[in-house]
N, C-alpha and C positions, 0 to 999 in steps of 0.2 A: 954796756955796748956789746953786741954780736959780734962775729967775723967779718961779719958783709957792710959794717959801718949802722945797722940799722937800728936805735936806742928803744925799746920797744916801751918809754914812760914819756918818748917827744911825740907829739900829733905828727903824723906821716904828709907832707906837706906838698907833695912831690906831684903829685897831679892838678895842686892847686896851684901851683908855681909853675907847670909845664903851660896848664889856663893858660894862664894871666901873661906870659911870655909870648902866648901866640896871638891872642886878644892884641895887646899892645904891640904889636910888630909893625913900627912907622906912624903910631899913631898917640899921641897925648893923653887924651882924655876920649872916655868910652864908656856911655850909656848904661846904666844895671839893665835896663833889659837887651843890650848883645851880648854882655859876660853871661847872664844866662840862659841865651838863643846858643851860644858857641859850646856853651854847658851841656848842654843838653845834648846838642851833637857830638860831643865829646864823650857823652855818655858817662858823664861822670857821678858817683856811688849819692846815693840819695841826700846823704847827710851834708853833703858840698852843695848838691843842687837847694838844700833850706838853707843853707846860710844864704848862699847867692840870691834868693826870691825873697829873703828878710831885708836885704840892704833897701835902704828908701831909696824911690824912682829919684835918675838924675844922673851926672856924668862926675867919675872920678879919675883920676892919675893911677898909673897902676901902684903908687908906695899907699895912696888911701884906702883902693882898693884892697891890695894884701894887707894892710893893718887892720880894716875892718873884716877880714875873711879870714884871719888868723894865718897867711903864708909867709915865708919868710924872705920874699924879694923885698928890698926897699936900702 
């Protein structure tokens, strides 16, 4: 571990978690294709945007969501 808390051998999860916090904001369950319409506009780094286009079409929670995205909400 760094100074700044950052472990440089944990997957950096921080923008997949910021996602998924704004995505679910009041909302249950939510579509693969808005987590990755929000993705997109979030502009987030290519290898988040294939995981997210990998998830099969269809609506999850955000704990199945993050389990299957590798974040660490849940």
């Amino acid at each position: 571990m760094t100074d700044d808390g950052f472990v440089p051998d944990e997957p950096d999860t921080r923008a997949l978690d910021d996602l998924l916090n704004d995505v679910y904001r009041a909302q249950e369950r939510v579509t693969q294709a808005e987590i990755y319409r929000q993705a997109v506009a979030a502009e987030l780094p290519p290898d988040l945007l294939a995981r997210i286009d990998a998830l099969p079409e269809g609506e999850y929670s955000v704990d199945e969501a993050s389990d299957l995205l590798g974040g660490s909400i849940g």
